[in-house]
PDB file with one MODEL, atoms N, CA, C and O in Angstrom:
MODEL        1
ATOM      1  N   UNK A   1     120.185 120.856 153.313  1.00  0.00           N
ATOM      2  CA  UNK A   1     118.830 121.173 152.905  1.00  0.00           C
ATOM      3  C   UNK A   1     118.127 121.886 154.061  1.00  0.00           C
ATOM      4  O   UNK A   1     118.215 121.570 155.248  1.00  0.00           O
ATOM      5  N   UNK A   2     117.291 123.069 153.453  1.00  0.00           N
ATOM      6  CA  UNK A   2     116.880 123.607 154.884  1.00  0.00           C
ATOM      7  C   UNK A   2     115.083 123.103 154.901  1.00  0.00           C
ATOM      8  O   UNK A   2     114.429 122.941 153.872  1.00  0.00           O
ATOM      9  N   UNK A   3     114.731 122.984 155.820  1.00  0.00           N
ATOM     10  CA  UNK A   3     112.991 122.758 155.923  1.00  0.00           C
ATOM     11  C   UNK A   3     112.489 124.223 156.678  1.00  0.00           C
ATOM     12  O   UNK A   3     113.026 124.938 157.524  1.00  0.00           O
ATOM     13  N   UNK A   4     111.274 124.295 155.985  1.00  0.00           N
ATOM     14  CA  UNK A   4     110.688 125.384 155.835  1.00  0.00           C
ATOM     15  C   UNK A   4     110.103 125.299 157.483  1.00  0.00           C
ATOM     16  O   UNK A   4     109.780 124.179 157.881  1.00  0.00           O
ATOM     17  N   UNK A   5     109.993 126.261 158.259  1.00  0.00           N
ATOM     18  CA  UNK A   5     109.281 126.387 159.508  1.00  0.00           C
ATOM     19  C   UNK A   5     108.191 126.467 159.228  1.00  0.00           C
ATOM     20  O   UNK A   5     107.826 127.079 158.224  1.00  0.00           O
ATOM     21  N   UNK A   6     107.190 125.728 160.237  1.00  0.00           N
ATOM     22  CA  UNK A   6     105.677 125.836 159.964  1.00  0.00           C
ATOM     23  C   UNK A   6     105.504 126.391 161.078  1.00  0.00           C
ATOM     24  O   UNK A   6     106.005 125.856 162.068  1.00  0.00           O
ATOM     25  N   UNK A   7     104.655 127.767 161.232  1.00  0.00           N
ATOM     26  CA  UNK A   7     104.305 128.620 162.029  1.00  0.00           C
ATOM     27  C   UNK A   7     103.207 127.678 162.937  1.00  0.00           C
ATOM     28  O   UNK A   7     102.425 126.825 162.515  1.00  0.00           O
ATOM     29  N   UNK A   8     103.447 128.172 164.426  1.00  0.00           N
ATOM     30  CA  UNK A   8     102.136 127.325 165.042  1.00  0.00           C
ATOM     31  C   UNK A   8     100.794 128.020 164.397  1.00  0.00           C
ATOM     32  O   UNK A   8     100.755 129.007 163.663  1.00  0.00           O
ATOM     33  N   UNK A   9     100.012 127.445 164.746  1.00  0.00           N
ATOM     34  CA  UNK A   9      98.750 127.885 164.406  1.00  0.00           C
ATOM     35  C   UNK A   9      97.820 128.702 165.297  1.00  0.00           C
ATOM     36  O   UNK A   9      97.091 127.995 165.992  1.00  0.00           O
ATOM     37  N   UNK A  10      97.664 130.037 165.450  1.00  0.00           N
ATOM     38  CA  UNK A  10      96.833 130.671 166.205  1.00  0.00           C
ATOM     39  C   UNK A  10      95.141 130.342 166.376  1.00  0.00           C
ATOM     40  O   UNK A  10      94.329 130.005 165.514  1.00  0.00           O
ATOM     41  N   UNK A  11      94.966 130.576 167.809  1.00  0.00           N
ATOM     42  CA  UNK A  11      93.730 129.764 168.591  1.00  0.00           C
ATOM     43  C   UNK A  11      92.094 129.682 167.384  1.00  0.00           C
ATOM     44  O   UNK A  11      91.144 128.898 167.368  1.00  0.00           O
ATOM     45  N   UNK A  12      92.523 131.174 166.336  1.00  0.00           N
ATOM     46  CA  UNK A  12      91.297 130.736 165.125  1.00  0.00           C
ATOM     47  C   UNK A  12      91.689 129.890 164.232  1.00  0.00           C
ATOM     48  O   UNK A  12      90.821 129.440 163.484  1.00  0.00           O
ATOM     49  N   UNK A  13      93.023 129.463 164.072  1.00  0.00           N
ATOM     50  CA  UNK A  13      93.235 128.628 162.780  1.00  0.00           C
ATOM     51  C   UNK A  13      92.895 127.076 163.529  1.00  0.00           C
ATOM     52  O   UNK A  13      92.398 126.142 162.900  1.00  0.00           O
ATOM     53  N   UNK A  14      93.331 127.004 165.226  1.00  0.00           N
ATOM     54  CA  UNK A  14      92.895 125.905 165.410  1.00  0.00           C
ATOM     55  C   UNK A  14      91.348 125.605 165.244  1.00  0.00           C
ATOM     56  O   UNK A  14      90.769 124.788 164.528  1.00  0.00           O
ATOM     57  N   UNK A  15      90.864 126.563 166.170  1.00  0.00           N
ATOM     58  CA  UNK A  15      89.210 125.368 165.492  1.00  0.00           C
ATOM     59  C   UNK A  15      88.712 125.960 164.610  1.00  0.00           C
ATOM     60  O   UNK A  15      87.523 126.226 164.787  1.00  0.00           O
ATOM     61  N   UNK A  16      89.315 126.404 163.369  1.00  0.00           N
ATOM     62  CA  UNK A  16      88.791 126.087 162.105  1.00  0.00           C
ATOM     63  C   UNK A  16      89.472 124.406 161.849  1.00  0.00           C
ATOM     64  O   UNK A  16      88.883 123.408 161.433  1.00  0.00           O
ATOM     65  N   UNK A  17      90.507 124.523 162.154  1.00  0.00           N
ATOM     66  CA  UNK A  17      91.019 123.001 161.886  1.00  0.00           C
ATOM     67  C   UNK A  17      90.325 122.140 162.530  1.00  0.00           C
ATOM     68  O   UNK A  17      90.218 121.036 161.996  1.00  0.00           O
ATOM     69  N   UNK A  18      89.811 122.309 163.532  1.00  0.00           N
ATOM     70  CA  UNK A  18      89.421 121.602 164.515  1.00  0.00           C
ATOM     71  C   UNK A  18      87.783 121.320 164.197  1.00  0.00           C
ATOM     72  O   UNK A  18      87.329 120.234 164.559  1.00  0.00           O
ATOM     73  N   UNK A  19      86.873 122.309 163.509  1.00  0.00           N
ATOM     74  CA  UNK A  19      85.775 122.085 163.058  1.00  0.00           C
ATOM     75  C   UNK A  19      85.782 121.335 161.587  1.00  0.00           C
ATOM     76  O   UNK A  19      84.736 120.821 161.194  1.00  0.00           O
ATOM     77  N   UNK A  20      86.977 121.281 160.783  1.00  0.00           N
ATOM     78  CA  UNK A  20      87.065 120.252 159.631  1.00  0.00           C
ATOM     79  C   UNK A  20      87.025 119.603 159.669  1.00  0.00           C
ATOM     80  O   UNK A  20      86.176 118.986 159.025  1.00  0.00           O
ATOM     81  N   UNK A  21      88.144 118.842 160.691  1.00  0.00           N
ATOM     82  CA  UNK A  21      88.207 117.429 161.479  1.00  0.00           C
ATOM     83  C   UNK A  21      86.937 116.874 161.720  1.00  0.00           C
ATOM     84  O   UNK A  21      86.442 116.057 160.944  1.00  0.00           O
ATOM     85  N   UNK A  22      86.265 117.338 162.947  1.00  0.00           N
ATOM     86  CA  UNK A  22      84.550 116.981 163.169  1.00  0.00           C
ATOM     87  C   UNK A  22      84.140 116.849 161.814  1.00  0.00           C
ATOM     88  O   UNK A  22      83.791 115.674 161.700  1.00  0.00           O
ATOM     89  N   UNK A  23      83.971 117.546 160.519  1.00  0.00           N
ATOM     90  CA  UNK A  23      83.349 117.801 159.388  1.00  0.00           C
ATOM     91  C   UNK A  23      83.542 116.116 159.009  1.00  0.00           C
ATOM     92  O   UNK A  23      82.813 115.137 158.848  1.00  0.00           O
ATOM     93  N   UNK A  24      84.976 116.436 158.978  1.00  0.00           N
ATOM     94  CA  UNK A  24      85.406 114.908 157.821  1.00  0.00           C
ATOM     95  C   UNK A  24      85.108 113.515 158.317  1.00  0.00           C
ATOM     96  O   UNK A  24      84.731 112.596 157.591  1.00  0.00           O
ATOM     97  N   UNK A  25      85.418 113.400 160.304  1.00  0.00           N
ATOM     98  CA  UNK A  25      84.641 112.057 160.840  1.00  0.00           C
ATOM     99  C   UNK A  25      83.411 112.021 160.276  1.00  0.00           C
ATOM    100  O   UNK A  25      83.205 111.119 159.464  1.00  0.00           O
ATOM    101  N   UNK A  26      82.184 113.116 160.620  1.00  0.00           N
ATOM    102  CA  UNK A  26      80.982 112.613 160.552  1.00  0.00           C
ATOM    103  C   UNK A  26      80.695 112.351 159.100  1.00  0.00           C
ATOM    104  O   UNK A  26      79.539 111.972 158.911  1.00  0.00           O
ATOM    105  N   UNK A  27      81.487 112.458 157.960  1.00  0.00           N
ATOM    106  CA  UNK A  27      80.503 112.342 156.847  1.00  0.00           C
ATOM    107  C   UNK A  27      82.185 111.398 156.081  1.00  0.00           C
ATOM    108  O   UNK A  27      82.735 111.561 154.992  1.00  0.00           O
ATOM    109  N   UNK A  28      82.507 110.521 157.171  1.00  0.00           N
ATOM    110  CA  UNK A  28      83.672 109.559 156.795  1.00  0.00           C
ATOM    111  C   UNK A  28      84.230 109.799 155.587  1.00  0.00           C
ATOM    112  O   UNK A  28      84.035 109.017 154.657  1.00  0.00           O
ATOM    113  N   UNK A  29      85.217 111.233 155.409  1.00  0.00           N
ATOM    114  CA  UNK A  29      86.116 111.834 155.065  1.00  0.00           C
ATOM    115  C   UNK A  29      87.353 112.076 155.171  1.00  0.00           C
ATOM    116  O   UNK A  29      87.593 112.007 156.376  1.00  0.00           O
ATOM    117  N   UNK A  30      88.166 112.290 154.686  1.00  0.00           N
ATOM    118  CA  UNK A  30      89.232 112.684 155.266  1.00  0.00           C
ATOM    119  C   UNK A  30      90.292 113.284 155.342  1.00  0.00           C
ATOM    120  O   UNK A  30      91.095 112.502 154.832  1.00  0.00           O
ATOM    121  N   UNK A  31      91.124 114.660 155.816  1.00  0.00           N
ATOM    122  CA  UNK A  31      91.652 115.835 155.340  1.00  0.00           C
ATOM    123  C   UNK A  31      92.880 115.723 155.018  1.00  0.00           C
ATOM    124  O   UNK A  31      93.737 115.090 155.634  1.00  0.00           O
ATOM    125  N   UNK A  32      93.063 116.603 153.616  1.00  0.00           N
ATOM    126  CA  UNK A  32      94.544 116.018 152.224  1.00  0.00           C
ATOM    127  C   UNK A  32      95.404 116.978 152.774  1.00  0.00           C
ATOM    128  O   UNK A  32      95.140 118.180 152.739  1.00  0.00           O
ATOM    129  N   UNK A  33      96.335 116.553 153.239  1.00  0.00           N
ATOM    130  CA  UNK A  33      97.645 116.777 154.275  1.00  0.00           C
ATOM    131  C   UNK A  33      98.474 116.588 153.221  1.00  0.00           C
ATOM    132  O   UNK A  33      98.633 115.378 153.064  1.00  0.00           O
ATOM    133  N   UNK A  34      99.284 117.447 152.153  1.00  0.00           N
ATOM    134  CA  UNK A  34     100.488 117.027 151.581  1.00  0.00           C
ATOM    135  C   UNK A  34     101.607 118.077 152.090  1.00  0.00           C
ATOM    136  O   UNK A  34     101.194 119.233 152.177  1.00  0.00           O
ATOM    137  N   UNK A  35     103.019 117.847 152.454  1.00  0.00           N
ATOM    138  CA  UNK A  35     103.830 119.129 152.885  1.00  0.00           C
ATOM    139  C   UNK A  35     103.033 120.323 153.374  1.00  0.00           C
ATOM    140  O   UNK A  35     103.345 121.480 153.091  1.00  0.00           O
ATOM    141  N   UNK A  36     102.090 120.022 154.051  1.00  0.00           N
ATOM    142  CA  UNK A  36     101.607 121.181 154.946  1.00  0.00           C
ATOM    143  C   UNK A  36     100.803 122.178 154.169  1.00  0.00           C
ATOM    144  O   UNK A  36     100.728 123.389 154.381  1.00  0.00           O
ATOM    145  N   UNK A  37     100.220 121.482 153.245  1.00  0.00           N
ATOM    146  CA  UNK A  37      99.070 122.269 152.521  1.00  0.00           C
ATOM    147  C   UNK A  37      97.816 122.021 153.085  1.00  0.00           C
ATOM    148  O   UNK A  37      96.919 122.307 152.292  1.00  0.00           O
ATOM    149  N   UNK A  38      97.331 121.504 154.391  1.00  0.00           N
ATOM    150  CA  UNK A  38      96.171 121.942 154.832  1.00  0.00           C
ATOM    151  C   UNK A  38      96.307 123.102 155.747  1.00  0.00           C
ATOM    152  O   UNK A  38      95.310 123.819 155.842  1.00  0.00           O
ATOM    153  N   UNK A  39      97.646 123.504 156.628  1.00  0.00           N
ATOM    154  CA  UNK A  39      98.003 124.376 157.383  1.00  0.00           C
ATOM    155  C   UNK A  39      97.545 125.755 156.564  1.00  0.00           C
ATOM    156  O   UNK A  39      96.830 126.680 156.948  1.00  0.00           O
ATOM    157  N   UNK A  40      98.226 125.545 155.289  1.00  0.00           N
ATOM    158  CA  UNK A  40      98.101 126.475 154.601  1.00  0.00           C
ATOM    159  C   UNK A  40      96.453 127.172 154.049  1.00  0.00           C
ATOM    160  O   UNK A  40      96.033 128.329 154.004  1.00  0.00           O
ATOM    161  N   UNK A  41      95.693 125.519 153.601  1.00  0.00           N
ATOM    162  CA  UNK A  41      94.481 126.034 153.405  1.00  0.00           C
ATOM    163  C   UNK A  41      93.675 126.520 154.718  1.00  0.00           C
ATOM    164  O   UNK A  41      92.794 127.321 154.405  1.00  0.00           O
ATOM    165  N   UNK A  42      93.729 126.288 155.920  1.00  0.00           N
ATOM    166  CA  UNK A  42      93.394 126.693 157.148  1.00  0.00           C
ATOM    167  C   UNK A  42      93.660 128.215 157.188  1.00  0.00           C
ATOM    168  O   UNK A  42      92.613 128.817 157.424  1.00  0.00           O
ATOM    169  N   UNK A  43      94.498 128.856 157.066  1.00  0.00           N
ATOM    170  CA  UNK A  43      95.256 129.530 157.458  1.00  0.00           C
ATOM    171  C   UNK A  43      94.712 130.841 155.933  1.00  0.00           C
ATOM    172  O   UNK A  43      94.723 132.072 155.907  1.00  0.00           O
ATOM    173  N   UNK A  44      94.323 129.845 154.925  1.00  0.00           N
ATOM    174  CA  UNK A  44      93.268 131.190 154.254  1.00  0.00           C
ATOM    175  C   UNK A  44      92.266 130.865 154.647  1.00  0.00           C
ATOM    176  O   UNK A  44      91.847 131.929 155.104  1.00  0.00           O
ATOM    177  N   UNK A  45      91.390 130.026 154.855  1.00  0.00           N
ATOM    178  CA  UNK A  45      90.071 130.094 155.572  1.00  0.00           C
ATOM    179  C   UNK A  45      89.529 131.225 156.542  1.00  0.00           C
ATOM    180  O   UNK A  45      88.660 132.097 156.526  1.00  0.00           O
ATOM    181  N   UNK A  46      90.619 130.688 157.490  1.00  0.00           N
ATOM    182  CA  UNK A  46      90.853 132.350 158.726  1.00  0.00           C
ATOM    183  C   UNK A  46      91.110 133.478 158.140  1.00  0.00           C
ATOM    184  O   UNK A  46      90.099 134.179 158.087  1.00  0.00           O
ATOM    185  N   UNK A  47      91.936 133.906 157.725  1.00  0.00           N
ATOM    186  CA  UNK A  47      92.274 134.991 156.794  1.00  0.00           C
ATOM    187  C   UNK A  47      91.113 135.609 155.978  1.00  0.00           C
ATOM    188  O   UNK A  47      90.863 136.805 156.130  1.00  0.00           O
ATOM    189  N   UNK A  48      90.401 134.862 155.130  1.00  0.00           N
ATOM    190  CA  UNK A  48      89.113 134.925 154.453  1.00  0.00           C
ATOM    191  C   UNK A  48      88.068 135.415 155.280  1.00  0.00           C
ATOM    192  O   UNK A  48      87.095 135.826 154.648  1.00  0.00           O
ATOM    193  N   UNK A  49      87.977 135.508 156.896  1.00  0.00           N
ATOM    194  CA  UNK A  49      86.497 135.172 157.365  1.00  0.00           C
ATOM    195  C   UNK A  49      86.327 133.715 157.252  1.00  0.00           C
ATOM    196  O   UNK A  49      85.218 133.880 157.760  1.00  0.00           O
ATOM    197  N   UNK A  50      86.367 132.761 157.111  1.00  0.00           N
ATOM    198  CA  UNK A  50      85.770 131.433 157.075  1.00  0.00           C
ATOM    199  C   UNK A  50      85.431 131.125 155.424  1.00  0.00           C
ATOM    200  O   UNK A  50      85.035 129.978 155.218  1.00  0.00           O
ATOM    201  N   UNK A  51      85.516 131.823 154.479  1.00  0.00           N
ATOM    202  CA  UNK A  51      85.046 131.800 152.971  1.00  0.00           C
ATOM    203  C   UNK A  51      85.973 130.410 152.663  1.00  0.00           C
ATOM    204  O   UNK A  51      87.067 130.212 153.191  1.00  0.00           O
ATOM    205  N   UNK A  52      85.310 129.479 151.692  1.00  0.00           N
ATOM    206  CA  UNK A  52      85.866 128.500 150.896  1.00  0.00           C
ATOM    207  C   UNK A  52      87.202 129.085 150.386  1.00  0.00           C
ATOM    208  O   UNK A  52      86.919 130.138 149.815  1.00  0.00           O
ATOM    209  N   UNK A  53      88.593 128.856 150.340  1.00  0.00           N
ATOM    210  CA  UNK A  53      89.970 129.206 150.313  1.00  0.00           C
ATOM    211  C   UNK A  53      90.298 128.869 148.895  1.00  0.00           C
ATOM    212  O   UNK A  53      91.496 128.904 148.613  1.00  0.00           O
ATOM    213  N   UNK A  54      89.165 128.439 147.627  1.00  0.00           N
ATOM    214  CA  UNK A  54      89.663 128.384 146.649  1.00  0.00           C
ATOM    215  C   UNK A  54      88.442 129.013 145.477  1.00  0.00           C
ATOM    216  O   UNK A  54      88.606 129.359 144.307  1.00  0.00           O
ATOM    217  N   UNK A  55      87.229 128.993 146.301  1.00  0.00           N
ATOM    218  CA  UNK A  55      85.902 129.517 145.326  1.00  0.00           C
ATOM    219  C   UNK A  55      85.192 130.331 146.623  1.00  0.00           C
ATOM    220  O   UNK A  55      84.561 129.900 147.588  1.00  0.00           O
ATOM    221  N   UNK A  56      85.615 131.847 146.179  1.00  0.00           N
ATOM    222  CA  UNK A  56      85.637 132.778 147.101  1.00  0.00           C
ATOM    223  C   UNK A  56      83.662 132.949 146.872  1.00  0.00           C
ATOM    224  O   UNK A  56      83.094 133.825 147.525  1.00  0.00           O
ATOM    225  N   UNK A  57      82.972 132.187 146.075  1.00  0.00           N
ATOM    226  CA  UNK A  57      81.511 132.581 145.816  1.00  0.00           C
ATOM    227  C   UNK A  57      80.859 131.629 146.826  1.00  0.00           C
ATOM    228  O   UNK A  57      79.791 131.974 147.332  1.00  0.00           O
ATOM    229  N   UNK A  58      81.508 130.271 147.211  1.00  0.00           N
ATOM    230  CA  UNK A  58      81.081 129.817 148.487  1.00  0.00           C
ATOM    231  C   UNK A  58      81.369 130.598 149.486  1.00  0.00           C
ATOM    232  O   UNK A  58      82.475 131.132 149.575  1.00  0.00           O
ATOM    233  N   UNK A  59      80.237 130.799 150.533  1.00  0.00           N
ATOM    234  CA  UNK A  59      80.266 131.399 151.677  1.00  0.00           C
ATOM    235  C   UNK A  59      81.234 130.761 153.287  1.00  0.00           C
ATOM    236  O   UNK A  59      81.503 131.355 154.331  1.00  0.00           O
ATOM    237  N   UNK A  60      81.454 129.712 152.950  1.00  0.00           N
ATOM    238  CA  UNK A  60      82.298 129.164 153.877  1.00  0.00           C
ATOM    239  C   UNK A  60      82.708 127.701 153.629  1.00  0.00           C
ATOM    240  O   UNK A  60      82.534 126.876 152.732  1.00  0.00           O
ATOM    241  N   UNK A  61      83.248 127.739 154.666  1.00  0.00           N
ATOM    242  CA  UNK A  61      84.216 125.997 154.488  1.00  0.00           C
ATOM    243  C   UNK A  61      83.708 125.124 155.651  1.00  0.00           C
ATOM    244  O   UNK A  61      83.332 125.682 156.682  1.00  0.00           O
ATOM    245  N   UNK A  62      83.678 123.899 155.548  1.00  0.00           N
ATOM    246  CA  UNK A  62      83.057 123.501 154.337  1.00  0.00           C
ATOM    247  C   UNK A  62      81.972 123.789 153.619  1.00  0.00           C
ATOM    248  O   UNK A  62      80.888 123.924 154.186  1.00  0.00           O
ATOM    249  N   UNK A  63      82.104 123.927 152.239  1.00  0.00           N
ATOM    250  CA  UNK A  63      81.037 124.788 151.347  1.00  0.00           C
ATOM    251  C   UNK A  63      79.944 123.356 151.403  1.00  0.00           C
ATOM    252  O   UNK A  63      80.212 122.264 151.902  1.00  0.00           O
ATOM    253  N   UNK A  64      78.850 123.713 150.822  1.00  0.00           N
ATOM    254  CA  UNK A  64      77.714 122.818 150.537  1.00  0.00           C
ATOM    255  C   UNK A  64      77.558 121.390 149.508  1.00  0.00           C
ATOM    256  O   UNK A  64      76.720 120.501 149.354  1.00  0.00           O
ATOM    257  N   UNK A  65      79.358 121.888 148.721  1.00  0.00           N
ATOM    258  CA  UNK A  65      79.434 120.709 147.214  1.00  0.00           C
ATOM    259  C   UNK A  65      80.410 119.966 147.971  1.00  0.00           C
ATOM    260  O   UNK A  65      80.816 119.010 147.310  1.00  0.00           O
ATOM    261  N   UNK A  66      81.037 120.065 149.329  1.00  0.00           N
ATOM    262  CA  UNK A  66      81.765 119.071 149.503  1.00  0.00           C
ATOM    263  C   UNK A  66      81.340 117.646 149.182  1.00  0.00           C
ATOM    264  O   UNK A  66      81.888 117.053 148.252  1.00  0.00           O
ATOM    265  N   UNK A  67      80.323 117.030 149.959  1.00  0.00           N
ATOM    266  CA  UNK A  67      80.088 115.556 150.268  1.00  0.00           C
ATOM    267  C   UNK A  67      80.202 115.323 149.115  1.00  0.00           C
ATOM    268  O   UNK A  67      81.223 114.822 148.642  1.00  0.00           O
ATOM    269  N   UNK A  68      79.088 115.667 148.381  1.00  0.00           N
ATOM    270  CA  UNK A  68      79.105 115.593 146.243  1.00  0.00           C
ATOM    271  C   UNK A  68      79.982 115.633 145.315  1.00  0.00           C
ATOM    272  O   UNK A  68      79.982 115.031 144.241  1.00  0.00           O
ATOM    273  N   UNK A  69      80.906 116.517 145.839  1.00  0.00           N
ATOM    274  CA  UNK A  69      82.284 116.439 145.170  1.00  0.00           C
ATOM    275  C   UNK A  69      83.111 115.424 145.571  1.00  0.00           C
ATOM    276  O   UNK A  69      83.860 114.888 144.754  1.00  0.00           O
ATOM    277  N   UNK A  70      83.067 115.015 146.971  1.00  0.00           N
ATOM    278  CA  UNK A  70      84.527 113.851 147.161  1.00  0.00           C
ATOM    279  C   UNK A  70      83.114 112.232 146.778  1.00  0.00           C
ATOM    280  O   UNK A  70      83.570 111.147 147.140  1.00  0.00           O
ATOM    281  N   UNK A  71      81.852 112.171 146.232  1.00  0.00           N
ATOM    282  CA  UNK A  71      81.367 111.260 146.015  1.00  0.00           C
ATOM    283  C   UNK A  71      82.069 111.278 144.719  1.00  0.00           C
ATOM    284  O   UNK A  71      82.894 110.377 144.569  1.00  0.00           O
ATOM    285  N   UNK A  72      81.900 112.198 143.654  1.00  0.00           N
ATOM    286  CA  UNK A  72      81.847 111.820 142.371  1.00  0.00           C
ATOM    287  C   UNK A  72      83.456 112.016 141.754  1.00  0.00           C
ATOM    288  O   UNK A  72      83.907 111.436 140.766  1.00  0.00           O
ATOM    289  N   UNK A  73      84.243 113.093 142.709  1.00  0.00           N
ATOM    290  CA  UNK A  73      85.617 113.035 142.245  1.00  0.00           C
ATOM    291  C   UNK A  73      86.239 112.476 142.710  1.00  0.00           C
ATOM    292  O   UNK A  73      87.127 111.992 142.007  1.00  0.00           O
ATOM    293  N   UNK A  74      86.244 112.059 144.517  1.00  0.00           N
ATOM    294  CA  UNK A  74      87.548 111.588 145.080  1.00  0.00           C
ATOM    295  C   UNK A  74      87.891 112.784 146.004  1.00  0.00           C
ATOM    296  O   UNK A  74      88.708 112.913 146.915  1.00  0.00           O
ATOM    297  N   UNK A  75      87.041 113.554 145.486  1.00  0.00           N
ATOM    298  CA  UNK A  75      88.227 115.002 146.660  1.00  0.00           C
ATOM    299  C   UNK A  75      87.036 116.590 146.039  1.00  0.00           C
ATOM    300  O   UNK A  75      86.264 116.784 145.100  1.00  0.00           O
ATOM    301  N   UNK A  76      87.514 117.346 147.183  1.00  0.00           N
ATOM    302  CA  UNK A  76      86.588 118.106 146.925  1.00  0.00           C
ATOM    303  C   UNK A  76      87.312 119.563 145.889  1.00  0.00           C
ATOM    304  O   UNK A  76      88.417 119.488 145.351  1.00  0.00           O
ATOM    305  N   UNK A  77      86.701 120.384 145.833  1.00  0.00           N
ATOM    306  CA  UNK A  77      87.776 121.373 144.693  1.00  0.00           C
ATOM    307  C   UNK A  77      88.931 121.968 145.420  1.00  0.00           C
ATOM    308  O   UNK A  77      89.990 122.265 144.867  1.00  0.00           O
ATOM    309  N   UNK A  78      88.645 122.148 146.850  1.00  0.00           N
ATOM    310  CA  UNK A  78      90.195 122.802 147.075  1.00  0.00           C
ATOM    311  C   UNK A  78      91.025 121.821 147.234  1.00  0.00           C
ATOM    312  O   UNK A  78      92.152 122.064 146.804  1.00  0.00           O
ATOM    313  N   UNK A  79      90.821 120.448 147.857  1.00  0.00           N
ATOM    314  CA  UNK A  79      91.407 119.403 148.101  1.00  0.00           C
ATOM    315  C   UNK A  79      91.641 120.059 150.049  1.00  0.00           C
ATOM    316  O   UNK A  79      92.507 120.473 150.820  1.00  0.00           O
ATOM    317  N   UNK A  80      90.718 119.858 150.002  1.00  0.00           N
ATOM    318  CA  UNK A  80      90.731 120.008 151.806  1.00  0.00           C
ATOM    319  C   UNK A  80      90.087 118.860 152.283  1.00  0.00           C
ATOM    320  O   UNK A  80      89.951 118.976 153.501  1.00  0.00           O
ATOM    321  N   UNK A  81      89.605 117.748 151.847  1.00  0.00           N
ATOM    322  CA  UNK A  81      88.500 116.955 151.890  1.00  0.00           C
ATOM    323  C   UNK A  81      89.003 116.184 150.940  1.00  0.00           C
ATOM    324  O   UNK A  81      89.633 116.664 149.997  1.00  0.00           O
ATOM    325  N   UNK A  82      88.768 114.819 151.091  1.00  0.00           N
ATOM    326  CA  UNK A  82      89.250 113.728 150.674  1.00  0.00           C
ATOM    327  C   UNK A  82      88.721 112.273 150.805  1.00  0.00           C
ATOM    328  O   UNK A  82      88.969 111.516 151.744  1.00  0.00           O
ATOM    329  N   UNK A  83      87.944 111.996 149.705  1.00  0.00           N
ATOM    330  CA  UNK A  83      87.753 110.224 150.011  1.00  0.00           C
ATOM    331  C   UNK A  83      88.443 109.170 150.546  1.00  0.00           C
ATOM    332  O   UNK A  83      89.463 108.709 150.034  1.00  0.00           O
ATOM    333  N   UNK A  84      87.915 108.752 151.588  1.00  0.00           N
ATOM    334  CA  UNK A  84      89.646 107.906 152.224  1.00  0.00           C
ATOM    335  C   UNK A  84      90.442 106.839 151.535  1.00  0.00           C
ATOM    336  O   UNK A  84      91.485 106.300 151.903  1.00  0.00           O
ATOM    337  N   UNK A  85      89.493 106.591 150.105  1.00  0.00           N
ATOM    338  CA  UNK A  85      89.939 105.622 149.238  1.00  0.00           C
ATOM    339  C   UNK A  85      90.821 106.474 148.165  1.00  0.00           C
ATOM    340  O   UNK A  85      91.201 105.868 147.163  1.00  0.00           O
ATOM    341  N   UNK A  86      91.100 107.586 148.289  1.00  0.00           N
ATOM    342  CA  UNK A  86      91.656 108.353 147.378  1.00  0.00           C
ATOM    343  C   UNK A  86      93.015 108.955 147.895  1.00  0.00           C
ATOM    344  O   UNK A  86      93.931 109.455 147.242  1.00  0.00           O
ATOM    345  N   UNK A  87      92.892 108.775 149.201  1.00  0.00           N
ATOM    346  CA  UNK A  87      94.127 109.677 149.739  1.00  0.00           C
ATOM    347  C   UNK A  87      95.515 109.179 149.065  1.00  0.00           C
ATOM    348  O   UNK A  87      96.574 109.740 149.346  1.00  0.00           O
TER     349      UNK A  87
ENDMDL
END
């Protein structure tokens, strides 16, 4: 079986990652890591300019419906963000 290489992450994908992180402590959150699909959502964020990586009409990430969305769903629409009771 071969595993897929995960590219390091260049110095903008880190603190975009690195400003999610901060995002998700302060508002006790927490970021949905499955097989390397946050690398991935990072990695359009940067790519984007900073634009929300799944609703290109939000202006950035984290967009403004996060907190509201992981209150009432569990997780926010891209799934970058995550209720810690949901993970």
């Amino acid at each position: 079986m071969t595993r897929k290489k995960i590219n390091p992450l260049t110095q903008k994908e880190q603190a975009i990652l690195h400003r999610l992180e901060r995002f998700a402590q302060r508002n006790n959150l927490e970021l949905f890591n499955v097989k390397g699909s946050l690398f991935d959502r990072v990695r359009t964020i940067a790519n984007n300019g900073g634009v929300c990586p799944c609703f290109p009409d939000r202006p950035h990430c984290p967009c403004s419906q996060v907190i509201q969305e992981c209150k009432e769903k569990g997780e926010c629409g891209c799934r970058v963000f995550v209720a810690p009771k949901c993970k």
